[in-house]
C-alpha positions in Angstrom: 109.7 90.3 124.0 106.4 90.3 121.7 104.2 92.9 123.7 100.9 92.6 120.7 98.3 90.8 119.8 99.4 87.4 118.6 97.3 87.3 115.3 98.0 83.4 114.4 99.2 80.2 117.1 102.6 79.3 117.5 101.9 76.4 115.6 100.9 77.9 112.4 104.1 80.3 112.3 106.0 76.9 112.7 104.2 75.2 109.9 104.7 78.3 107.7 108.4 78.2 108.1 108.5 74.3 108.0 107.2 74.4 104.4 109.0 77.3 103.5 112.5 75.9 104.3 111.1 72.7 102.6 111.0 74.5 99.5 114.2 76.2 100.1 116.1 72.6 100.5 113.9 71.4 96.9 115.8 74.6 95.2 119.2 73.9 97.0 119.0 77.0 98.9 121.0 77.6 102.1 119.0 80.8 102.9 116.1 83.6 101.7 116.4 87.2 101.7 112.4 88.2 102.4 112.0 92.0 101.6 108.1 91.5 100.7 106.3 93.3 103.7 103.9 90.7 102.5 105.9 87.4 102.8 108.1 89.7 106.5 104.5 89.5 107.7 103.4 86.1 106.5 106.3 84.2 108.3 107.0 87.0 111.7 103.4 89.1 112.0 105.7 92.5 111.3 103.1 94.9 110.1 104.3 98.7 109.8 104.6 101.0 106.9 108.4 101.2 107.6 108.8 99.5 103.9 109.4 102.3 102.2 113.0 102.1 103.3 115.3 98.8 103.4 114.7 95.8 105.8 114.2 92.5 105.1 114.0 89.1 107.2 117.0 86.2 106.6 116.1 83.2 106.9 118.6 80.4 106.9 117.9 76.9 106.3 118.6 75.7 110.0 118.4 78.3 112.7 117.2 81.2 113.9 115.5 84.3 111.3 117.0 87.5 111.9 114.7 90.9 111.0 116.9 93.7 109.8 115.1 97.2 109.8 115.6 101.3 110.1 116.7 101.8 114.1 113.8 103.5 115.1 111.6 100.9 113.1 113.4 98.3 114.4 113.1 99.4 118.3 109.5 99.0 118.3 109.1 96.0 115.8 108.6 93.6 119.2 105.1 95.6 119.0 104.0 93.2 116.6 105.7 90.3 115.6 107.0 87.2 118.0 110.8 87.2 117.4 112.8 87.7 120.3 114.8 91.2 120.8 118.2 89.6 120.1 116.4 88.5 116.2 114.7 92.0 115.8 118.3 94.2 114.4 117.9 97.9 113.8 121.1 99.9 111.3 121.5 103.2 112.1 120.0 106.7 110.9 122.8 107.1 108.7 122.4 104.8 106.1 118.8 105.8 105.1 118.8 107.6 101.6 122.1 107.9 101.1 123.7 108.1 97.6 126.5 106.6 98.4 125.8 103.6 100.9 123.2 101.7 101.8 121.3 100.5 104.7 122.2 96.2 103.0 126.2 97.7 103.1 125.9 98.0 107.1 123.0 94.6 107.4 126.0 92.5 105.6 128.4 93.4 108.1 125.9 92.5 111.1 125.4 89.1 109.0 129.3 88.9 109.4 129.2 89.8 112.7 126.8 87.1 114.2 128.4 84.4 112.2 125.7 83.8 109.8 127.8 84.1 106.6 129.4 80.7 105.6 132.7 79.9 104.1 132.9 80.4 100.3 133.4 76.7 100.2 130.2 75.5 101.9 128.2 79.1 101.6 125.4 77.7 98.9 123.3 80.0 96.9 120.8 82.5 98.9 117.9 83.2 97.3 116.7 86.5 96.8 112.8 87.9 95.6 114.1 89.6 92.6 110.3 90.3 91.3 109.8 92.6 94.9 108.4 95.8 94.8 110.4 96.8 97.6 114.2 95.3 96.7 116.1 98.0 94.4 119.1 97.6 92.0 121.1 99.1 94.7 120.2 96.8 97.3 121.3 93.9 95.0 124.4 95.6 94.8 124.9 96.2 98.1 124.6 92.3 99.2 126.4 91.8 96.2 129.7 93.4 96.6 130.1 93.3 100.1 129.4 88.8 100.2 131.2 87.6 97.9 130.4 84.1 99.4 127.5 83.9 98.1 126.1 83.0 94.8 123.0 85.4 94.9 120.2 83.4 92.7 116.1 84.4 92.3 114.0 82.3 94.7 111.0 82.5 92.2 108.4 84.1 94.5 109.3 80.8 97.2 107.4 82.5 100.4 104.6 84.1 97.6 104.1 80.3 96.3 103.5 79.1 100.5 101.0 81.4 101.3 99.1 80.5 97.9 97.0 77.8 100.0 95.7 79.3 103.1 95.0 77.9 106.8 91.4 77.9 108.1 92.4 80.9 110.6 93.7 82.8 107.2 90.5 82.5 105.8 88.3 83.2 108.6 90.3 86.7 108.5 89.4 86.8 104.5 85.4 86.5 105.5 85.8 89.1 107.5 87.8 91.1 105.3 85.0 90.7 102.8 82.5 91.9 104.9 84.3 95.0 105.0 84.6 95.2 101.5 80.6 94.9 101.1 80.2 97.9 103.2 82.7 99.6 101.4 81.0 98.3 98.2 77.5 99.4 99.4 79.1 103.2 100.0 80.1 103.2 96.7 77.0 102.3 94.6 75.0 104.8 97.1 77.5 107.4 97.1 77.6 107.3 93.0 75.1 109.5 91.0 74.6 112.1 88.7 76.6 115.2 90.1 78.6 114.0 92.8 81.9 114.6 92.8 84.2 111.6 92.1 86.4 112.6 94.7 83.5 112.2 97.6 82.4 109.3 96.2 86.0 108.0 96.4 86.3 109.5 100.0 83.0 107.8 101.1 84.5 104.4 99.8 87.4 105.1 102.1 85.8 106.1 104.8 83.8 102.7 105.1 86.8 100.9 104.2 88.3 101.6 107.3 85.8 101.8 109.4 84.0 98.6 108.2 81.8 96.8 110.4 81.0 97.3 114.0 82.5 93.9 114.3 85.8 93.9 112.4 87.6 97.4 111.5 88.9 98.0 108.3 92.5 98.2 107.3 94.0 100.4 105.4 94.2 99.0 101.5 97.2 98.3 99.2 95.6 99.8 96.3 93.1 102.8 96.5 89.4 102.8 95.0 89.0 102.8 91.2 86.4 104.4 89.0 87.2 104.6 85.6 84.1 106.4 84.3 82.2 106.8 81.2 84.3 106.9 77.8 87.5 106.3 80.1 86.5 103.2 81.6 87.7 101.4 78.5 90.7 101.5 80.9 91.4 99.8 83.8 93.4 101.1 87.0 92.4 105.0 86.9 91.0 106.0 90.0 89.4 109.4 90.4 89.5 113.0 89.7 87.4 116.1 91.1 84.6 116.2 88.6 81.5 115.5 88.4 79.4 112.1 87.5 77.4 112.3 84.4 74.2 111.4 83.3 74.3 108.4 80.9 78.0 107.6 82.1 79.1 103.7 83.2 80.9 104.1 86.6 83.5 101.0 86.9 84.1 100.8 90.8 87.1 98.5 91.5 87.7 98.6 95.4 88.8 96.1 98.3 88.1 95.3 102.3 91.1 94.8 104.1 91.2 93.2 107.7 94.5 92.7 109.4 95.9 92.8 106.1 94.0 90.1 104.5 92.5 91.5 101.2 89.2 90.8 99.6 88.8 92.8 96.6 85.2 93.5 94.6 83.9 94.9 91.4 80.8 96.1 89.8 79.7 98.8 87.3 77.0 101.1 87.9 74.9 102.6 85.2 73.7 106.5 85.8 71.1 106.2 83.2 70.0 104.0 80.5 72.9 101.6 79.7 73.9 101.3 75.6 72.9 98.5 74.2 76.4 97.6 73.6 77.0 98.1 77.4 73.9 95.9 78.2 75.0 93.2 75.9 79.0 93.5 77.4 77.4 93.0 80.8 75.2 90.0 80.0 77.9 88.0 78.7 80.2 89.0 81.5 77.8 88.2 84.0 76.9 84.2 82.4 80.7 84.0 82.0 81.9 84.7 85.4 78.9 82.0 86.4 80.2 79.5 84.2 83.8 79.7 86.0 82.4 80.1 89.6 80.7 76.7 88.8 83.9 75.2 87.6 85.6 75.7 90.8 87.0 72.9 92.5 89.6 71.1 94.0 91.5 69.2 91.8 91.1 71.4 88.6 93.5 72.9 86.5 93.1 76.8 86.5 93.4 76.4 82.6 90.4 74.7 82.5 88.5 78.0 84.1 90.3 80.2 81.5 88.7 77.9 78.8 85.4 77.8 80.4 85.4 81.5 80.8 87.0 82.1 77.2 84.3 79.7 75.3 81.5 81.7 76.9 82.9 85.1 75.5 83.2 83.6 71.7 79.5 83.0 71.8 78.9 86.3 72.5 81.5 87.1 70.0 83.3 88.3 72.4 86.9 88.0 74.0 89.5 89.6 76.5 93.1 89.4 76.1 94.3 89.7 80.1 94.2 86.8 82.5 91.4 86.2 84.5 92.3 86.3 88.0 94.9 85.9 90.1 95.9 84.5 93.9 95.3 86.8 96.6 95.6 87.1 100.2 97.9 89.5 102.3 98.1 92.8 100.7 100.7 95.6 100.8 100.8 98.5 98.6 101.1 98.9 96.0 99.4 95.8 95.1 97.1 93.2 96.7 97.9 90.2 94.6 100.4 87.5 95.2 102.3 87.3 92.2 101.5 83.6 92.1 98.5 81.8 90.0 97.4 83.6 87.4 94.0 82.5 85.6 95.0 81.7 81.8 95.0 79.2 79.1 98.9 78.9 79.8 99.2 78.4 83.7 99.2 74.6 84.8 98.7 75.0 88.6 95.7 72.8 90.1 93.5 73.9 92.6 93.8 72.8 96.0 91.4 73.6 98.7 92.0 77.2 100.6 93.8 78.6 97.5 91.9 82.2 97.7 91.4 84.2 94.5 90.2 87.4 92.7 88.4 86.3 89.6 88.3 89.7 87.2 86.0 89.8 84.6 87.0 93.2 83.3 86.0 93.9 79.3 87.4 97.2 77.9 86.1 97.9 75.2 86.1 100.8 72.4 85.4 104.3 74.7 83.5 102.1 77.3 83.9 98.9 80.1 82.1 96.8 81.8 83.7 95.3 84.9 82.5 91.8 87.6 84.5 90.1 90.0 84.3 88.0 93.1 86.8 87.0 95.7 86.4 83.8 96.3 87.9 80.5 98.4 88.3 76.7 96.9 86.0 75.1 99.2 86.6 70.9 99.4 83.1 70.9 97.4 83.4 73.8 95.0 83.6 77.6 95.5 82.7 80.3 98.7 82.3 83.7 97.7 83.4 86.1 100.2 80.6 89.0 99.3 77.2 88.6 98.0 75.9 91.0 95.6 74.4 90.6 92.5 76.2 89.7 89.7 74.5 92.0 86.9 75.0 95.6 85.7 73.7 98.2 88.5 71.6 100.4 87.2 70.6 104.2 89.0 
């Protein structure tokens, strides 16, 4: 019996799987194998850091989903999401790391067991998220060997591709996880100065993170703050170390606000000093670029065309940037907060519908030096909502 706090209605979590099994018939699918703790949550509200051993949900085409988790994760799992006990099934203690077995050796047996493994003749392929963080060689294997019946086959990120357009209660939870993602912001850029220690700045960042507002807590984020700073923010993704900040040093601060796992990630570059002039110039051209595309938003275009946009105000600046511009967001689980969807690039086809929710990265790394802009943002049925409101410019202390 679900003892929590139901976070969505009935209704949506019936909508979610109606297009989800839609898609599953389109790719001639007779079932899923859902081992993102994104996509588990998504479709049953399970939220626990229990993913760093096997579970994962099946979902057949017709009929009930069965969760499949470590015992003791399993005996509480009614904590948060709505299945019923007899679709919450826990394997026991002694298949977790273990060289020789695995937890999906004792979860195809339970599969046999309940009668939810067709006949070789009529079994169909089941689709698996071969592309997920948290599905190993072994556990292929393990499913594998021990079903024969089945003709295992990629689902291409099916559940990933659903949640790519999100419900009006989905994004009401992104607002709010942006407004703790401008206090987490604000920590940062008054944390950061000459002689501070990178590592309190980065525990200040964390600190409002989870605390954020008095209004809506903070959750706990699927990737950790990132500073790249001076010379080494010509590099993206390094985070912090003990040492001090610099005088004259660019301070790239890539962080996020979660809220019931709903992600809305942010980034600006502070300057402890006088910025270079190549730094200023970097920053000007981001800043009129990332304009341009936030202008271009809108239901109905294609996100090639805000790659272009983006891409024609570089070259007058003489400028360019290899790496996509953004990318889908929404729930987050370490170690990422991205869904693996829509990327933002010349090459990528998909049109914008309203409620699709991305991260738009304006990131330039450049020869010993980066500048760094983003926004979160929503397709509104008019043009673009920004989830935070800070300046769009180079941050100078």
């Amino acid at each position: 019996m679900y003892l929590g706090t139901q976070l969505f209605t009935d209704s949506e979590y019936e909508q979610r799987l109606i297009r989800v099994r839609e898609l599953m018939d389109r790719q001639g699918l007779s079932a899923i194998i859902v081992t993102d703790p994104a996509n588990i949550f998504y479709l049953i509200g399970y939220n626990a850091w229990s993913f760093y051993t096997p579970q994962m949900l099946f979902v057949p085409i017709e009929g009930d989903m069965v969760f499949f988790a470590r015992e003791m994760d399993a005996h509480g799992a009614h904590r948060t999401t709505w299945l019923s006990d007899d679709q919450i099934v826990g394997y026991p203690e002694s298949y977790v790391h273990r060289p020789h077995v695995h937890a999906f050796d004792w979860v195809a047996w339970a599969l046999r067991q309940r009668h939810l493994i067709a006949p070789a003749s009529r079994a169909g392929s089941v689709g698996l998220e071969m592309d997920s963080h948290f599905f190993s060689p072994k556990a292929y294997r393990a499913l594998y060997n021990a079903i024969p019946e089945w003709k295992l086959v990629d689902n291409f990120e099916l559940v990933n591709w659903v949640r790519s357009v999100k419900s009006d209660a989905e994004v009401q939870l992104m607002r709010q996880a942006g407004m703790v993602c401008s206090q987490a912001m604000r920590a940062a850029i008054e944390t950061i100065d000459v002689g501070v220690r990178q590592c309190d700045a980065a525990a200040a960042i964390s600190q409002a993170q989870i605390t954020g507002t008095p209004d809506f807590g903070g959750d706990y984020p699927a990737i950790v703050p990132m500073m790249p700073t001076g010379a080494a923010a010509d590099t993206p993704h390094l985070t912090w170390h003990q040492g001090t900040f610099v005088d004259g040093e660019a301070v790239v601060i890539e962080l996020t606000g979660a809220h019931n796992r709903y992600h809305c990630p942010l980034a600006r570059t502070v300057s402890l000093g006088s910025p270079s002039k190549d730094l200023d110039y970097v920053a000007k051209a981001t800043a009129e670029g990332l304009n341009n595309v936030l202008e271009a938003i809108r239901p109905g275009v294609a996100t090639r065309e805000l790659a272009s946009t983006w891409n024609w105000t570089l070259a007058k600046y003489g400028l360019e940037k290899p790496s996509r511009l953004g990318y889908s967001i929404g729930i987050g689980y370490p170690p990422d907060w991205g869904e693996r969807t829509i990327s933002i690039r010349s090459e990528d086809e998909t049109i914008l519908e309203t409620n699709m929710t991305f991260h738009i990265v304006c990131g330039m790394w450049m020869d010993d030096y980066g500048f760094e802009l983003s926004e979160s943002v929503r397709v509104s049925p008019t043009g673009v909502e920004t989830f935070t409101s800070f300046p769009r410019e180079l941050i100078r202390k």
